[in-house]
C-alpha positions in Angstrom: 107.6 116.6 106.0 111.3 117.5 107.4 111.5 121.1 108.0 114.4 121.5 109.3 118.0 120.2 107.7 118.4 120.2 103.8 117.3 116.9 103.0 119.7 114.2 101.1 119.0 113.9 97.5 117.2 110.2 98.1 114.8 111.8 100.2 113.6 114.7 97.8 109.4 114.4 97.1 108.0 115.9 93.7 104.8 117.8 94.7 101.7 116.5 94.7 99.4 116.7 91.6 97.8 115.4 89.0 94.3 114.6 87.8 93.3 111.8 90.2 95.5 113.3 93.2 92.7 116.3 92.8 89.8 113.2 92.6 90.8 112.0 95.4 91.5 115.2 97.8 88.2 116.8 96.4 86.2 113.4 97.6 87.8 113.1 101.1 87.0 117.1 101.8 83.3 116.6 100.7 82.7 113.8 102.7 84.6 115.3 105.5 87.0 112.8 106.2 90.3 112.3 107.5 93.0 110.8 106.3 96.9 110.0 107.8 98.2 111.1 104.2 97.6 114.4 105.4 97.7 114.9 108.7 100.9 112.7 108.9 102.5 114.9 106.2 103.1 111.2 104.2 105.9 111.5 101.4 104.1 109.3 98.8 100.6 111.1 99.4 100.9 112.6 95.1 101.9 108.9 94.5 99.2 106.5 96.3 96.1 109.8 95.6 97.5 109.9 91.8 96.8 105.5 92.0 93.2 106.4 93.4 94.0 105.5 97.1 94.3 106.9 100.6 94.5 105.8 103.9 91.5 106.8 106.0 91.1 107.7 109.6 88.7 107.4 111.4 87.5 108.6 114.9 88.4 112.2 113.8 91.7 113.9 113.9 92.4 114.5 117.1 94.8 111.7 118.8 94.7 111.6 122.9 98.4 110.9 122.5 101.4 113.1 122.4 103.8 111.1 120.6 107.0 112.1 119.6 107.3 111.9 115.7 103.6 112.0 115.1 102.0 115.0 113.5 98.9 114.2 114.2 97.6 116.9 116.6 96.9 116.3 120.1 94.0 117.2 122.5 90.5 117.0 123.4 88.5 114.6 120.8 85.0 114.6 119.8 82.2 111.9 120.0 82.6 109.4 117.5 80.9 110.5 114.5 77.9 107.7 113.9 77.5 108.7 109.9 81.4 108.3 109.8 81.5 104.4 108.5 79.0 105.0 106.0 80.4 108.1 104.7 84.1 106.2 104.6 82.5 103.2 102.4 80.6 105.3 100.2 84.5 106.7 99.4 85.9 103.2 99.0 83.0 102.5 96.4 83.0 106.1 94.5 86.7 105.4 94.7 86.8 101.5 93.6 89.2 100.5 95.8 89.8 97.0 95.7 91.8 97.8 98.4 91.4 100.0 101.6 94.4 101.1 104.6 92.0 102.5 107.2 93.5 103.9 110.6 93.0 105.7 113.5 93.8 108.2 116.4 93.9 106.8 119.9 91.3 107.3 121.8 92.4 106.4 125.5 89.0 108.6 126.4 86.5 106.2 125.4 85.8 102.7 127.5 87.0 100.9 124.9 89.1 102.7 122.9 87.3 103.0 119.8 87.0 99.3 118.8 83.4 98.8 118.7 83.7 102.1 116.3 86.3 100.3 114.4 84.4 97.2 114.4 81.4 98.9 112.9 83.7 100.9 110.4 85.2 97.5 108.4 81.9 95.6 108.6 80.2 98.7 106.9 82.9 99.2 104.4 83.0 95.8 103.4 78.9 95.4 102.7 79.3 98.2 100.9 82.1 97.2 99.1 82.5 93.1 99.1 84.9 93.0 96.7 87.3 95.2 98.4 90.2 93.7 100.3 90.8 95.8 104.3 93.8 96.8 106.5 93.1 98.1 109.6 96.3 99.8 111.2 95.3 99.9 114.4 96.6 101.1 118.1 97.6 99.2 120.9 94.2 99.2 122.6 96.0 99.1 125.2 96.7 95.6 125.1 93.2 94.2 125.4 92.6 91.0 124.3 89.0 92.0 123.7 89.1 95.2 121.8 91.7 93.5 119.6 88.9 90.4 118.7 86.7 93.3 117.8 88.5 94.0 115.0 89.6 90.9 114.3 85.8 89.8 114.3 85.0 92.5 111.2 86.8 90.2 109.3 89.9 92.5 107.5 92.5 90.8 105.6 95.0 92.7 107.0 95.4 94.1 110.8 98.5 95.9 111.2 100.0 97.9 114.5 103.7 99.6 114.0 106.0 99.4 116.3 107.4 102.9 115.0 111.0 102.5 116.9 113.1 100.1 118.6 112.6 98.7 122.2 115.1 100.9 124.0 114.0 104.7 122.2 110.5 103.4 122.5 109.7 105.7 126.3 111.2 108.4 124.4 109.2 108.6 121.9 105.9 106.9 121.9 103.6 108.3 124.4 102.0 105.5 126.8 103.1 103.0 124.6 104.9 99.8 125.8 107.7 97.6 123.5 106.0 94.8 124.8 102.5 95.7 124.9 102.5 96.4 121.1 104.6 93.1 120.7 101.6 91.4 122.2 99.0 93.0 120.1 100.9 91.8 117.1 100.9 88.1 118.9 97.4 88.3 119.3 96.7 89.0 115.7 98.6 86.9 114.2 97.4 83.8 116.2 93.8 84.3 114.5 95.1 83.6 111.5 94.7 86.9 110.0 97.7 88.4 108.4 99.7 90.5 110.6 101.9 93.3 110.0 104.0 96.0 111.6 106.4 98.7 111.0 109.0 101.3 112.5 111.4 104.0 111.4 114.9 104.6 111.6 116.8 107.7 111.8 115.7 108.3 115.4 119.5 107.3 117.1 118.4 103.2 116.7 121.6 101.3 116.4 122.3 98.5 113.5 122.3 95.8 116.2 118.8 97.2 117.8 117.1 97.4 114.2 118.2 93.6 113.4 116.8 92.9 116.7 113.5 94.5 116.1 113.0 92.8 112.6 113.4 89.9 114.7 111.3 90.7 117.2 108.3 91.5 114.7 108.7 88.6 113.0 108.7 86.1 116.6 105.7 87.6 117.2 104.0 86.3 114.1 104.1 89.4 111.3 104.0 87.7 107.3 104.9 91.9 106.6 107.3 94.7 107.9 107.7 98.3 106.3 110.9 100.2 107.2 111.4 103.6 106.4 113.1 107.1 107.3 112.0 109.6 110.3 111.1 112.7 108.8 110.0 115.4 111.4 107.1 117.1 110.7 107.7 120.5 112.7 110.4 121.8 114.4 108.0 120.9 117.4 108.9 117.6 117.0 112.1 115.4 117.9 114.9 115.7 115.2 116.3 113.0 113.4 119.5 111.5 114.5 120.8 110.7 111.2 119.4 109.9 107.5 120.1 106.4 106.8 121.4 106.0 103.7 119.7 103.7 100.6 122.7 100.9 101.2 121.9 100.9 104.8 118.2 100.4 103.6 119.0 97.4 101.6 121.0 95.8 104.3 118.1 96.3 106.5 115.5 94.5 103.8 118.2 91.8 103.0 118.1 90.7 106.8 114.4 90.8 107.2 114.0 88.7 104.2 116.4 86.3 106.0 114.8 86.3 109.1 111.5 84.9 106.9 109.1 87.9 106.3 107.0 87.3 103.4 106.8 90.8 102.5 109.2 93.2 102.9 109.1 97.2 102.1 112.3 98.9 103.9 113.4 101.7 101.9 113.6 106.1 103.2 110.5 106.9 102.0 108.2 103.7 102.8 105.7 104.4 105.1 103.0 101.4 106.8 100.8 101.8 104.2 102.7 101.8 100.9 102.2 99.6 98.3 99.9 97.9 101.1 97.4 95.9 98.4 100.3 93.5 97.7 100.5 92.4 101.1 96.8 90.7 101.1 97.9 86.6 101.7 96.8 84.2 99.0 97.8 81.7 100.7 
């Protein structure tokens, strides 16, 4: 959450509470999991908890990347936790979710950058739990075909990967990431027929020209969804934002992706990937 410059008025958070908000926090401690509501310092963590949802991580909390806006922390991880899967679908069904946003840390340190783990993770939740619908919001794997069909092989409903900025702040601010790379990974997915989906802030110096042609970008490379939302910095360790892009700019922005043909569109400050993500499971 932005700790530095007073905040507009649009971008002010009540705290969160509430009777399932404690549910919810309370299960996720004594099953020792992880989840990016937390250690991403998400604005709408009271709102989705107080609904009965979260969006877990898996492959612990420690990312091997550095980026810029993240809050996640960086370093050494440890081994894969192998009761981790089980432990996250027990959740879903004590929950019951019918729908589930599970992500992860990179893991550049293991051979395949945690997609067998993640592989395992979906399957497990989804025989647990085969009424619940699954998004995986995955990372670039580094643009391997095959750790990609890993996860497409689970069987989710939903695989997303964010682009988090446009093409030219993208060195800046997303540690060995690659415009294109992540542009593939999004191709990839969406030519197995699986929905696809991505997202990216703004607020980081991004021009009006370079947003439009990210939107477009997104949706060339097959995404039905794209979330939009403001960069809030987590600690003054992190990169400032440029700017705080007003609610009218917002609109603008989710008038032109609708244009462009997106089936679903959340662009507003406070959206984040996940939000309101059950929607954006296709009935086609």
């Amino acid at each position: 959450m932005q700790k530095g410059r007073r905040l507009p008025v649009w971008l002010k958070m009540q705290r969160a509470s509430g009777e399932n908000y404690s549910r919810v926090k309370h299960l996720v401690e004594q099953n020792h999991l992880h989840t990016i509501c937390t250690s991403g310092n998400c604005p709408n963590m009271g709102e989705c908890w107080n609904t009965g949802t979260a969006t877990f991580m898996i492959l612990g909390d420690i990312c091997t990347r550095a980026c810029k806006f993240c809050a996640t922390a960086t370093g050494r991880p440890l081994p894969p936790d192998p009761d981790e899967p089980m432990r996250l679908a027990g959740s879903v069904r004590t929950l019951q979710l019918k729908h589930c946003v599970i992500t992860s840390v990179d893991r550049d340190d293991l051979p395949d950058r945690g997609s067998s783990f993640w592989a395992e993770t979906v399957k497990t939740v989804k025989r647990i739990n085969p009424f619940t619908t699954v998004e995986t919001l995955i990372p670039d794997f580094d643009g391997k075909p095959e750790f990609i069909q890993k996860v497409i092989d689970a069987g989710p409903e939903v695989i997303s990967h964010n682009m988090e900025t446009v093409r030219r702040l993208t060195p800046e601010i997303r540690t060995k990431a690659k415009y294109d790379t992540s542009l593939k990974v999004l191709k990839y997915i969406s030519q197995s027929g699986i929905t696809a989906k991505s997202g990216f802030m703004v607020g980081l110096g991004e021009t009006e020209n370079e947003v439009l042609e990210t939107i477009s970008d997104i949706y060339d490379a097959g995404c039905k969804v794209v979330t939009i939302g403001q960069y809030l910095q987590p600690t003054f360790s992190h990169i400032e934002p440029a700017e705080f892009v007003s609610p009218g700019q917002f609109e603008k922005y989710r008038l032109a992706a609708l244009e462009t043909g997106f089936k679903f569109v959340e662009c507003h400050p406070l959206v984040r990937s996940s939000f309101h993500a059950a929607k954006h499971v296709s009935k086609d």
